[in-house]
C-alpha positions in Angstrom: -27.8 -83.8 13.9 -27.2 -85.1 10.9 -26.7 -82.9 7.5 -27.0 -84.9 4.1 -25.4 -88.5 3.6 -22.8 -88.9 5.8 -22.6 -85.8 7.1 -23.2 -84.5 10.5 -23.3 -81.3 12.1 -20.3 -80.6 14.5 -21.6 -76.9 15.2 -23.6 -74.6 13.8 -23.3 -70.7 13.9 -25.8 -69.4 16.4 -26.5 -65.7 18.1 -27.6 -64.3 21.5 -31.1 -64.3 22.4 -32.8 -60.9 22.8 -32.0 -60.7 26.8 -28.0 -61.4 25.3 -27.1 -57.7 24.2 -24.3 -57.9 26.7 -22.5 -60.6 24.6 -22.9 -60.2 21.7 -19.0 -60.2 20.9 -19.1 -63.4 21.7 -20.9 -64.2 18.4 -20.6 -62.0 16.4 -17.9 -58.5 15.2 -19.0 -55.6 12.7 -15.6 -55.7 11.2 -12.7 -57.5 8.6 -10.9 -60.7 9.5 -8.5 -59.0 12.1 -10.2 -55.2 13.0 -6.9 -53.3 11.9 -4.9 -55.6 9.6 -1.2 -55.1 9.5 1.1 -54.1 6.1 1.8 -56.8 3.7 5.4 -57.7 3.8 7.3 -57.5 0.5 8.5 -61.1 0.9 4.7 -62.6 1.0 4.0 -60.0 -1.8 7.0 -61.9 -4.2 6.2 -65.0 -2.9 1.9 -64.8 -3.7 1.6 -67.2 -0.7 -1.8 -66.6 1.6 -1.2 -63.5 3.5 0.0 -63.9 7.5 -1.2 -61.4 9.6 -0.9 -60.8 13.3 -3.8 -60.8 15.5 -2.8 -57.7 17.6 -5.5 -55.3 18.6 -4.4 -52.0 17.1 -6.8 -48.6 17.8 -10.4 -48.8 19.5 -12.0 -52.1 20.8 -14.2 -54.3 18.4 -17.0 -53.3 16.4 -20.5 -55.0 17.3 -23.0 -55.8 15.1 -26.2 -54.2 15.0 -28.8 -56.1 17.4 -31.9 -55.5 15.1 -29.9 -57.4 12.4 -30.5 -60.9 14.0 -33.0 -62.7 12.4 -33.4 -65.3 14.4 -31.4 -67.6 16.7 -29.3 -69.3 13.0 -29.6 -66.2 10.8 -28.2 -62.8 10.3 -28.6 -59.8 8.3 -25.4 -57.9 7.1 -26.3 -54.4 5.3 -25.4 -53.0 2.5 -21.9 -51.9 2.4 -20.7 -53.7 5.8 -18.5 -57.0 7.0 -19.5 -60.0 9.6 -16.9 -61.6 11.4 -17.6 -64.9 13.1 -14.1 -65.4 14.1 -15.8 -64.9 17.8 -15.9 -67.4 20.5 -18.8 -69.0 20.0 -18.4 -69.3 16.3 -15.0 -69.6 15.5 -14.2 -73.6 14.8 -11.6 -74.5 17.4 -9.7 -76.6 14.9 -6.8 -77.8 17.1 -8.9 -79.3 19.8 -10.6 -81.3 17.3 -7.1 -82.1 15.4 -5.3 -83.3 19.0 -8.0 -84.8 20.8 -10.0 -86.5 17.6 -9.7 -88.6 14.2 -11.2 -85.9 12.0 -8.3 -84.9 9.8 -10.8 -82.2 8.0 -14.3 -80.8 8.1 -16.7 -79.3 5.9 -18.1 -75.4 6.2 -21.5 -75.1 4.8 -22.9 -71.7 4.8 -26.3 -71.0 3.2 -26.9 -67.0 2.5 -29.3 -65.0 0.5 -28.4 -62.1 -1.5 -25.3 -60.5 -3.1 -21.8 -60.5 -1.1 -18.5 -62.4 -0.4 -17.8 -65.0 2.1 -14.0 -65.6 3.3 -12.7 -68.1 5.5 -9.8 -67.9 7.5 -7.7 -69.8 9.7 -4.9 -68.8 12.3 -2.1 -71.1 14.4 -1.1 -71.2 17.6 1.6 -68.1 17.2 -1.6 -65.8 17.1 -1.6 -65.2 13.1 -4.0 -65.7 10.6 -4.3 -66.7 7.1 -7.1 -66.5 4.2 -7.6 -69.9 3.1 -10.6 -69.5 0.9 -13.6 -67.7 -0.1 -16.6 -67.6 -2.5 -18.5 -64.9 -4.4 -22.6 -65.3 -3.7 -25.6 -64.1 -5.4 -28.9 -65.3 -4.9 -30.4 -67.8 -2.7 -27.1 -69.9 -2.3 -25.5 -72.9 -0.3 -21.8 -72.7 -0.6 -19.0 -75.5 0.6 -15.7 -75.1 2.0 -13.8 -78.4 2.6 -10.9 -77.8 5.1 -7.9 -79.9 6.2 -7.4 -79.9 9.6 -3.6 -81.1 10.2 -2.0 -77.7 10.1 -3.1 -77.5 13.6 -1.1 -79.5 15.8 0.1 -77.1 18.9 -3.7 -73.9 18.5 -5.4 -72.2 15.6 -8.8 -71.6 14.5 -11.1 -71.6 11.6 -13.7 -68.9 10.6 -15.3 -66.9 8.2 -16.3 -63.4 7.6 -19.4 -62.0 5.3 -19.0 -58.8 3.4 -22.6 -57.4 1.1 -22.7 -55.6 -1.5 -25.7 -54.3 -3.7 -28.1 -54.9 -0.9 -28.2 -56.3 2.3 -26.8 -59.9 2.5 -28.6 -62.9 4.9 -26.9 -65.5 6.4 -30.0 -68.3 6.8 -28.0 -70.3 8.5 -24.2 -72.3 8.8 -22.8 -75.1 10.3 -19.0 -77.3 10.2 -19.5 -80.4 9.8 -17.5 -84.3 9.6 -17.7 -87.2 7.4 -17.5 -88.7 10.2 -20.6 -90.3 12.8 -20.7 -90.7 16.1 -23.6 -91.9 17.3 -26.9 -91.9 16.3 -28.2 -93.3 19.4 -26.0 -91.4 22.1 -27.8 -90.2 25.0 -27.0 -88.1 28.2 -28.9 -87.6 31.1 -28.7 -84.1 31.8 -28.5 -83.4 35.1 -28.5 -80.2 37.7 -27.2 -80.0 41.5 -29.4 -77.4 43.0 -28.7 -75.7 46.5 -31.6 -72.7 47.8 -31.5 -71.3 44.2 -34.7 -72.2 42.8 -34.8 -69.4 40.4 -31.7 -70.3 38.6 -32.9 -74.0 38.1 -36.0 -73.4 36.7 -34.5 -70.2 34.3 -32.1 -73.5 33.2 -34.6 -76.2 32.7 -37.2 -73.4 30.9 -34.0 -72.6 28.5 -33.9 -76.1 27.7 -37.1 -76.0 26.8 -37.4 -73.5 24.8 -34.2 -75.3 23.1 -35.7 -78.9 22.0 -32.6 -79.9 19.7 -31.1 -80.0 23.4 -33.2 -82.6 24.9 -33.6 -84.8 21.9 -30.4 -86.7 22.9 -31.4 -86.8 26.7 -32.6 -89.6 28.3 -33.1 -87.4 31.7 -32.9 -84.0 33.3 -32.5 -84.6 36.5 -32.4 -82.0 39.7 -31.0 -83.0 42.3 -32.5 -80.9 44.8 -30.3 -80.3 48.3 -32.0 -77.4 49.4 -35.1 -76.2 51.8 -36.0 -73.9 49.2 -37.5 -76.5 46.3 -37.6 -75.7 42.8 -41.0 -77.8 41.9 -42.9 -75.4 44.7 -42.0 -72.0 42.6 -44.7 -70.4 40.1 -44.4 -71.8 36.5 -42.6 -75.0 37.4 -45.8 -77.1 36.5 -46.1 -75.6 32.8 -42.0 -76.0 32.3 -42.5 -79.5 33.6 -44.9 -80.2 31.4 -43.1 -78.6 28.2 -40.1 -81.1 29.1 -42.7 -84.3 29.6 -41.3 -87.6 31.2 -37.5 -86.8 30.6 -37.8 -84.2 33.9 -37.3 -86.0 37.3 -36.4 -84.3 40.2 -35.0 -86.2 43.3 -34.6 -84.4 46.8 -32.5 -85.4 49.3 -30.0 -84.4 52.0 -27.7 -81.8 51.6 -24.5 -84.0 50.5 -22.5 -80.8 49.3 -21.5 -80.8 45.2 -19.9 -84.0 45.7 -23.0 -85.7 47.0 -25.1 -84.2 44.3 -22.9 -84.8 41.5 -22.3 -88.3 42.4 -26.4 -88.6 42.7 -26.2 -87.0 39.1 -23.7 -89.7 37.6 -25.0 -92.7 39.9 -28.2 -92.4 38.2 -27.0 -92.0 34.6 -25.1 -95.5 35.0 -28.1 -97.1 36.7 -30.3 -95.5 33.3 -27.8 -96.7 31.0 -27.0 -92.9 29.5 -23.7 -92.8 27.7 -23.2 -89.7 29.4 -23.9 -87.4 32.4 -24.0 -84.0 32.3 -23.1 -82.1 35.3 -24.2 -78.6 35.4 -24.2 -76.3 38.4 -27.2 -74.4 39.5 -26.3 -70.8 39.7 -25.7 -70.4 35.9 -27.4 -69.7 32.7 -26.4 -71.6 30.1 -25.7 -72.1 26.1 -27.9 -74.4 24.6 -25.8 -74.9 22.0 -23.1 -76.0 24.1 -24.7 -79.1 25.0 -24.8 -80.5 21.5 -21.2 -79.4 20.5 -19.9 -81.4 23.6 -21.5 -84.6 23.0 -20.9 -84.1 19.6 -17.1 -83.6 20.6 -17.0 -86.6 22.9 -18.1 -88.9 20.5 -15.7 -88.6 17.6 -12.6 -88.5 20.4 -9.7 -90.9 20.0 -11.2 -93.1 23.5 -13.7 -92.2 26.1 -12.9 -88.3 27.1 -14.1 -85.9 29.6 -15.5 -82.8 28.3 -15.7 -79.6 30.0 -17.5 -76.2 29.1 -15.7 -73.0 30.0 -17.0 -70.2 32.3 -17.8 -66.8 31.4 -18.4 -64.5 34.5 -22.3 -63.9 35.0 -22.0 -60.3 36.0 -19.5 -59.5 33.4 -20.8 -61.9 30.3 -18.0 -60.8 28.1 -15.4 -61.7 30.5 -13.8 -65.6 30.4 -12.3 -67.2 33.5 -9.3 -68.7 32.3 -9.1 -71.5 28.9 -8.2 -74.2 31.4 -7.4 -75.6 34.8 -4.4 -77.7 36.0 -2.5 -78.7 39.0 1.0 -78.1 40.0 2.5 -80.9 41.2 4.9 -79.1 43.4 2.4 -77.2 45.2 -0.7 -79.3 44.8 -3.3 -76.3 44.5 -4.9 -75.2 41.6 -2.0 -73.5 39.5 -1.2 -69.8 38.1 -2.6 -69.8 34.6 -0.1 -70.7 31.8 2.6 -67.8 31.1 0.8 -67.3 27.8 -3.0 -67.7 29.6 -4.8 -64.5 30.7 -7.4 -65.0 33.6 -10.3 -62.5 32.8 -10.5 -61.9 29.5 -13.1 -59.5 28.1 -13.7 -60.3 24.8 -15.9 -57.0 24.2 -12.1 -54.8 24.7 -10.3 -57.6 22.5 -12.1 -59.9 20.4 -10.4 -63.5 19.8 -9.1 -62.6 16.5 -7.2 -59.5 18.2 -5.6 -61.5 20.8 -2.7 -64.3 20.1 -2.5 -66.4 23.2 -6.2 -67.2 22.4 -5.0 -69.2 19.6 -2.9 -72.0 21.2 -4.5 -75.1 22.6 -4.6 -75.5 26.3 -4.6 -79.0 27.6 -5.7 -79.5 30.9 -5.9 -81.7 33.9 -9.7 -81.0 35.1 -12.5 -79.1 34.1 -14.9 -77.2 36.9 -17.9 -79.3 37.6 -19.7 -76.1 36.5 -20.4 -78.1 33.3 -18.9 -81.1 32.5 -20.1 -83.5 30.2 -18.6 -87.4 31.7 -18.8 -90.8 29.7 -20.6 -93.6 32.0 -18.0 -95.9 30.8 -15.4 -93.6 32.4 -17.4 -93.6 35.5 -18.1 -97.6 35.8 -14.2 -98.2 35.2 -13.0 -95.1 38.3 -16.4 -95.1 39.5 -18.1 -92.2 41.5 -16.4 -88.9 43.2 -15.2 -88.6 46.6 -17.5 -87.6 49.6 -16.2 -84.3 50.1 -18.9 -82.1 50.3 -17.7 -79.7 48.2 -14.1 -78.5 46.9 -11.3 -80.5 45.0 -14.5 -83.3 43.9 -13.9 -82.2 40.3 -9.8 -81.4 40.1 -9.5 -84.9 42.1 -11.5 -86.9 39.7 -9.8 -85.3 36.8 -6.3 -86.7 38.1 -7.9 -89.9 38.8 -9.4 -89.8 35.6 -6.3 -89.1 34.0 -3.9 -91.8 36.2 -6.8 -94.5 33.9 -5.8 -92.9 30.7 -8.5 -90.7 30.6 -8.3 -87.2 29.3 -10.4 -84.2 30.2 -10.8 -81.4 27.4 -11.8 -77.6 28.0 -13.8 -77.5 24.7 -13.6 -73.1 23.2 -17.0 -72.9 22.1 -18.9 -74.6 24.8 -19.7 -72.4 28.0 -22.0 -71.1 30.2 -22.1 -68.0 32.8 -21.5 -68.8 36.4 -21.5 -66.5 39.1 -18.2 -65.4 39.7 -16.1 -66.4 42.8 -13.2 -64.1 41.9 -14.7 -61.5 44.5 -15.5 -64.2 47.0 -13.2 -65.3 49.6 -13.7 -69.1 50.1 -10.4 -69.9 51.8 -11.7 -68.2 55.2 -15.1 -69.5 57.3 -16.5 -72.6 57.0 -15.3 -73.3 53.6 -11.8 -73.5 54.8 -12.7 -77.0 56.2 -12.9 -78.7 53.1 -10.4 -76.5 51.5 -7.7 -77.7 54.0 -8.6 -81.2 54.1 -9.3 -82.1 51.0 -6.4 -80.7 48.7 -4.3 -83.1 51.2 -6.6 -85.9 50.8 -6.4 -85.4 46.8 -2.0 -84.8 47.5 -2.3 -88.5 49.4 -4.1 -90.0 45.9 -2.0 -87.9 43.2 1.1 -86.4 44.3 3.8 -87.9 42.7 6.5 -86.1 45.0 7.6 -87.5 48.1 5.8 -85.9 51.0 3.4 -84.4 48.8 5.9 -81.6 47.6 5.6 -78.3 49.3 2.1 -78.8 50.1 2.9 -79.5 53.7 5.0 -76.2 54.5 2.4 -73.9 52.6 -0.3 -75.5 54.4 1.3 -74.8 57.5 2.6 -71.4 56.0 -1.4 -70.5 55.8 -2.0 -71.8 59.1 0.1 -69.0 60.2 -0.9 -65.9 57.9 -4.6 -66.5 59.0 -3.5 -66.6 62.7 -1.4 -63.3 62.4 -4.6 -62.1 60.4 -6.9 -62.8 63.5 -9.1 -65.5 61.8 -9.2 -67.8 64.1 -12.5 -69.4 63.5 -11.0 -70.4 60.2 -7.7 -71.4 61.9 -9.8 -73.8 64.1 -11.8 -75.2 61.0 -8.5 -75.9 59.7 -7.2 -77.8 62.8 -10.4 -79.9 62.9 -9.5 -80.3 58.9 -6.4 -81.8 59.8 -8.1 -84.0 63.0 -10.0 -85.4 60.4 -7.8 -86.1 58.0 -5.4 -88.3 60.3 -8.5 -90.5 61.5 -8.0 -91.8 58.4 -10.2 -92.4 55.4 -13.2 -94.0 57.4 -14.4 -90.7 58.8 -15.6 -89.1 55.1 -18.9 -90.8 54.7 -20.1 -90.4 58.1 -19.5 -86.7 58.5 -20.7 -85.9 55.0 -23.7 -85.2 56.3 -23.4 -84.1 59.7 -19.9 -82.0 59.5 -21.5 -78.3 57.9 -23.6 -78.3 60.9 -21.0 -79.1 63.4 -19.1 -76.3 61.8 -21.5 -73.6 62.0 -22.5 -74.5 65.7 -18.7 -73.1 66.2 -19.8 -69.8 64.7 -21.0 -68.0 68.3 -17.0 -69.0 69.9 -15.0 -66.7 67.4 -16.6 -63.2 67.2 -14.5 -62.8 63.5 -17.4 -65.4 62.5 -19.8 -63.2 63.5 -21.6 -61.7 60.8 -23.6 -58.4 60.7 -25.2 -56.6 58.0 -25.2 -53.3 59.5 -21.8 -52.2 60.9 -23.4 -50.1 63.3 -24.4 -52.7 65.0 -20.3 -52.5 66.4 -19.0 -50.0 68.4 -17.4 -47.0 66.6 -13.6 -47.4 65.8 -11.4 -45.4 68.5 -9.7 -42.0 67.3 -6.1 -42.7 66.8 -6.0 -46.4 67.8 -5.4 -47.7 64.6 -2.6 -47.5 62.5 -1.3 -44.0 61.2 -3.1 -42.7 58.1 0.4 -42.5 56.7 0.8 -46.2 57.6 0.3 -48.7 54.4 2.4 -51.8 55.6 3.2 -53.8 52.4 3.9 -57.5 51.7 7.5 -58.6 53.0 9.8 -59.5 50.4 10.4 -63.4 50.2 13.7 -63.2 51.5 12.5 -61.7 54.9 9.3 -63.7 55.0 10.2 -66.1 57.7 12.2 -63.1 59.6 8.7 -61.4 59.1 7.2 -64.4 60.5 8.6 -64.9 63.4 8.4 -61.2 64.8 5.1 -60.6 64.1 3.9 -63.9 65.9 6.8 -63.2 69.2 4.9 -59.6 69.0 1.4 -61.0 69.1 2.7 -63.9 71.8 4.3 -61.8 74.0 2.4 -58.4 73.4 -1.1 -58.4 75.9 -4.1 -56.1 73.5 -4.8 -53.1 75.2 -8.5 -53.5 77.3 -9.7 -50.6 75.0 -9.3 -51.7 71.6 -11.2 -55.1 72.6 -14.1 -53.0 73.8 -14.3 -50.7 70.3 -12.3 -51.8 67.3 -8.9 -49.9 65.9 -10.4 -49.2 63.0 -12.7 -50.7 59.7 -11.5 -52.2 57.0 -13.0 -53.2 53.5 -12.1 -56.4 52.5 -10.0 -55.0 49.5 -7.4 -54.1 52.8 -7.7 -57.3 54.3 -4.5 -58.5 53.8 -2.4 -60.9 56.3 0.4 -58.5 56.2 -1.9 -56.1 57.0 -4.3 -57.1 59.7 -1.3 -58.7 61.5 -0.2 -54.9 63.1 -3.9 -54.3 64.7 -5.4 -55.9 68.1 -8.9 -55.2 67.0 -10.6 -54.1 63.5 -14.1 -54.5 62.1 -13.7 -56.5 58.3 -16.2 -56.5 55.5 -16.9 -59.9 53.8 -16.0 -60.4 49.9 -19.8 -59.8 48.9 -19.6 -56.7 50.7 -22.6 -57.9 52.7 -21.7 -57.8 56.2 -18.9 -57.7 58.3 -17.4 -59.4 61.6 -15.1 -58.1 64.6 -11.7 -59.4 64.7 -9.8 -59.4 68.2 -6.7 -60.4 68.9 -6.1 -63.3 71.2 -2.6 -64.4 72.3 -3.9 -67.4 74.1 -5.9 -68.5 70.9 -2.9 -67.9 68.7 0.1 -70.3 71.4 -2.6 -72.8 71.1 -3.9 -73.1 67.7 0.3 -73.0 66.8 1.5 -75.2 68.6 -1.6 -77.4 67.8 -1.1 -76.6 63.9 2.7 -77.3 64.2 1.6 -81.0 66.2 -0.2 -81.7 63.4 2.1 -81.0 60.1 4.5 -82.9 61.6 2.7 -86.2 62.0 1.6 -85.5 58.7 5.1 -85.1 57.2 6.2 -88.3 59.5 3.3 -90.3 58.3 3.1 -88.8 55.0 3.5 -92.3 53.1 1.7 -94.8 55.2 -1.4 -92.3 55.3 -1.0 -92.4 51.9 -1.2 -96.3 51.5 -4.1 -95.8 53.5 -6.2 -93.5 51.5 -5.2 -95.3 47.9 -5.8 -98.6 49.7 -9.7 -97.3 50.6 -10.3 -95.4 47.3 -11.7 -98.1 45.3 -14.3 -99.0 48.1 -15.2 -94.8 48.5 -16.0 -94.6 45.1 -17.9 -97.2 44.4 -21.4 -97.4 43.2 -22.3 -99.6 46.3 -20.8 -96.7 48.7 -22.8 -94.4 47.1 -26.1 -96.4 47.0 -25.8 -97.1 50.8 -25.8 -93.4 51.9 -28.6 -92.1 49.3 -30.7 -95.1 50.8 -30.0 -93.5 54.3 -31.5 -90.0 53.2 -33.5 -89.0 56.1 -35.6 -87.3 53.7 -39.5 -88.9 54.0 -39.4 -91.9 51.0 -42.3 -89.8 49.4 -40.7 -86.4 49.3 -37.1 -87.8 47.0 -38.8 -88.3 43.8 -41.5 -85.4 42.4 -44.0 -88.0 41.3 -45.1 -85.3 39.0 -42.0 -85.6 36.8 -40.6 -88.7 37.5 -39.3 -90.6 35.3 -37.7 -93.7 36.3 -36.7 -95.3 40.2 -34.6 -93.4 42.2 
């Protein structure tokens, strides 16, 4: 990656494959520096200082560029008479990460074009306005340098630059930023998936890194970890990807261990291969290629060892970003709202990132999803492996850890992938709610710094309730056995990590709101007039009569028998878009559709279910609020021993899973 004598390439401008039409403002805008530029002020006119200009979105959404115009995956054609932006997410230079988080102090823009035009850079700050810091006339075949200081950009701001043509079409062959600075040369990563029953999704990754060799050169491995009874190796075109990769491609099966066991598998084996760094990548994704080398290439110029995360852009919707970052609040323990100035959802095809300010601060962070996530072995042989937690709080927990060492995480703009999107998924009810529960109060025992954890004990109890009044009680009781758990102390993580999804389930047939059927005629057909009034639309109880609101609805369900009729057919059907707490509280029995709009389940109210899971839930926040701190001593006192390499090694070498099957001896590449 490296471009002339002392040189080497941070990132270089790239654009969408052929199947990427759908994000292509994510590369590239058929447009000027800001889409509608505001009026020059007088005083900047007097003063002939470089012109500020908000980044507002003013009139229709962003222009795209014409998809025939990509040359290839480096090189672009911009027509006669027309402007090229690449102040777009993939392209614009995040300046201030690399300002905060590295020692560059500037970087060098080389942009090599063909034909006759005008090439402008710009730069913004964190306020969300922009400046023209420099630009060239070109003519000809021509390689043009921009050298560009980056301490303006202490609290956001970007760099870019825009093309313009003229007399003929204009070619960008290719550009890059680059350092004076070298990390380096002989960095490697092992590269590594955690892959669940979706077979199709690995392989579409591990063919795209193929097809991308600048990707693998740094890898030492690409590893699948392969949970699943569905295996990647056994689906057509797997043997000619395989061999397109060679030796670097092992894949090792074994138990399902959750994201936590697979993950730590991932990182286990990059220490024991001596990689400098593992990265974690989910399965259900399709990823940037580029992405990969911009990370490692991030990591290794940082101040000290740094986690480095890739953001998510929403599969469905490949336009749309997540969020810039994730953190926890302290007082609450639980992922936080996004920052005040952070928008979750943003589609950058309605407003590109020159048109929208808050883009331009820098976000700093106290995790990154494990969705891709690039980690420094020497990180994980000084805080050593995640927690066995199946799945949930893995990532966020190892961040805080991470971060209690001295070690940073960074959400790197520029580096992403697409994920499927849980935003229409409701993981806080089922089975899920299990891990939920019990392991943001395992990660409160490590982290919190407030005594008792904060409020994390009240709203926990606080959601005990709502999903009572709501009639979930399958997720109630996964909750209560949560909470069992939890109190047994750490001892009981490593021995149910296997065994504890099944237990679960096998609780499935005793609540009928766990019941799932696809076709809701399979239930009887709501009653006429047993539900509540079409003029009915009870909403959310102000905070200030909340507990009031409480306590009347749960006397009401306590002392209130359901009528023998509504628990033969339902009150009514709801789509889960109306299945609120506040909602479902005023009906004894209603048929609810899942978040994926799949299936649905039958919930009946049960005033014997709700007195004892209460009373139980009640029982148990109150040891846990008396026992807070030596609980506490306990789990900090065991973590060391939980993380460890050794932990680790001991459950992969009790994989039930035959000796022969764990490795594919057609791509393996080194012991497991």
């Amino acid at each position: 990656m490296t471009e002339g004598p002392g040189w080497s390439t941070l990132q270089r401008v790239v654009f969408p494959p052929e199947s990427g039409v759908d994000t292509m403002s994510l590369y590239a805008d058929a447009g000027p520096a800001t889409g509608v530029r505001m009026r020059e002020s007088d005083e900047f006119a007097r003063n002939s200082k470089p012109v500020e200009q908000k980044l507002h979105l003013v009139g229709s959404s962003p222009k795209e560029l014409h998809f025939d115009d990509l040359l290839s995956r480096y090189s672009v054609r911009v027509r006669s008479g027309e402007q090229l932006s690449l102040g777009t997410y993939f392209n614009a230079f995040p300046a201030s990460y690399w300002r905060r988080w590295t020692h560059l102090r500037e970087v060098r823009l080389v942009v090599e074009t063909s034909g006759h035009g005008s090439i402008s850079v710009y730069k913004s700050n964190a306020r969300g306005t922009l400046q023209r810091v420099d630009g060239a006339k070109v003519n000809g075949e021509t390689r043009t340098e921009f050298h560009l200081s980056l301490k303006p950009f202490g609290d956001g701001g970007w760099f870019w630059f825009d093309l313009a043509s003229s007399k003929g079409d204009l070619v960008l062959t290719e550009a890059r930023w680059e350092a004076a600075s070298q990390p380096r040369a002989d960095a490697t990563v092992t590269i590594q998936i955690t892959t669940m029953d979706k077979p199709d999704f690995c392989l579409a990754n591990i063919r795209a890194l193929a097809e991308h060799p600048e990707a693998l050169e740094l890898a030492r491995e690409v590893l699948i970890v392969d949970q699943g009874t569905k295996k990647v190796a056994e689906l057509p075109g797997f043997s000619e990807v395989a061999a397109s990769i060679g030796p670097k491609l092992r894949i090792i099966n074994q138990a399902n261990l959750g994201g936590s066991g697979g993950f730590a598998r991932g990182m286990y084996e990059a220490v024991e291969n001596e990689s400098d760094y593992v990265l974690l990548l989910d399965d259900d994704v399709v990823i940037e290629p580029e992405s990969i080398m911009r990370m490692i290439a991030f990591a290794g110029l940082c101040k000290r060892p740094t986690i480095v995360g890739g953001h998510m852009f929403d599969l469905y919707s490949r336009s749309t970003l997540y969020s810039m970052g994730e953190t926890i609040d302290a007082r609450r323990f639980s992922p936080s709202q996004p920052h005040q100035d952070m928008q979750m959802r943003h589609d950058f095809s309605v407003s590109n990132l020159r048109q929208t300010p808050w883009l331009h601060r820098r976000f700093d962070v106290d995790y990154n999803g494990w969705w891709m996530c690039l980690v420094p072995t020497s990180i994980i042989r000084d805080i050593g492996l995640p927690l066995p937690l199946f799945i949930k709080w893995d990532d966020s927990e190892y961040g805080l850890r991470a971060q209690a060492a001295g070690y940073r995480t960074v959400s790197l703009p520029g580096a992403a992938l697409w994920h499927i999107s849980w935003i229409d998924k409701d993981d806080l009810v089922g089975w899920q709610a299990y891990f939920h529960n019990r392991n943001r109060l395992i990660t409160a025992l490590l982290h919190s710094p407030l005594a008792k954890g904060g409020n994390v004990l009240r709203e926990s109890f606080q959601e005990d309730v709502k999903h009572l009044v709501s009639l979930q009680y399958f997720t109630a009781h996964n909750r209560l056995s949560a909470r069992d758990d939890l109190l047994s102390g750490p001892g009981h993580l490593y021995p149910t990590l296997r065994t504890k999804l099944a237990m679960i389930n096998g609780m499935r047939d005793s609540y009928s709101d766990a019941r799932m059927h696809e076709d809701v005629d399979s239930f009887p057909a709501p009653a006429l007039g047993m539900g509540l009034s079409t003029a009915t639309n009870p909403g959310m109880p102000a905070k200030k009569d909340m507990v009031k609101w409480g306590l009347k609805t749960v006397a009401r369900q306590l002392l209130r028998e359901p009528g023998r009729e509504s628990l033969e057919r339902p009150q009514a059907y709801l789509a889960h878009l109306d299945n609120r707490w506040f909602r479902i509280a005023h009906y004894d029995s209603v048929i609810v559709s899942n978040a994926e709009g799949t299936a649905a389940s039958w919930y009946k109210r049960s005033p014997t279910k709700l007195k004892t899971m209460l009373k139980r839930a009640g029982l148990q926040h109150a040891r846990l609020y008396w026992n807070w701190d030596s609980l506490a001593r306990t789990y900090r006192a065991a973590l060391p021993g939980l993380v460890s390499m050794e932990a680790w090694r001991r459950t992969f070498n009790e994989d039930p899973t035959p000796e022969k099957e764990r490795t594919s001896p057609a791509s393996r590449a080194g012991g497991s």
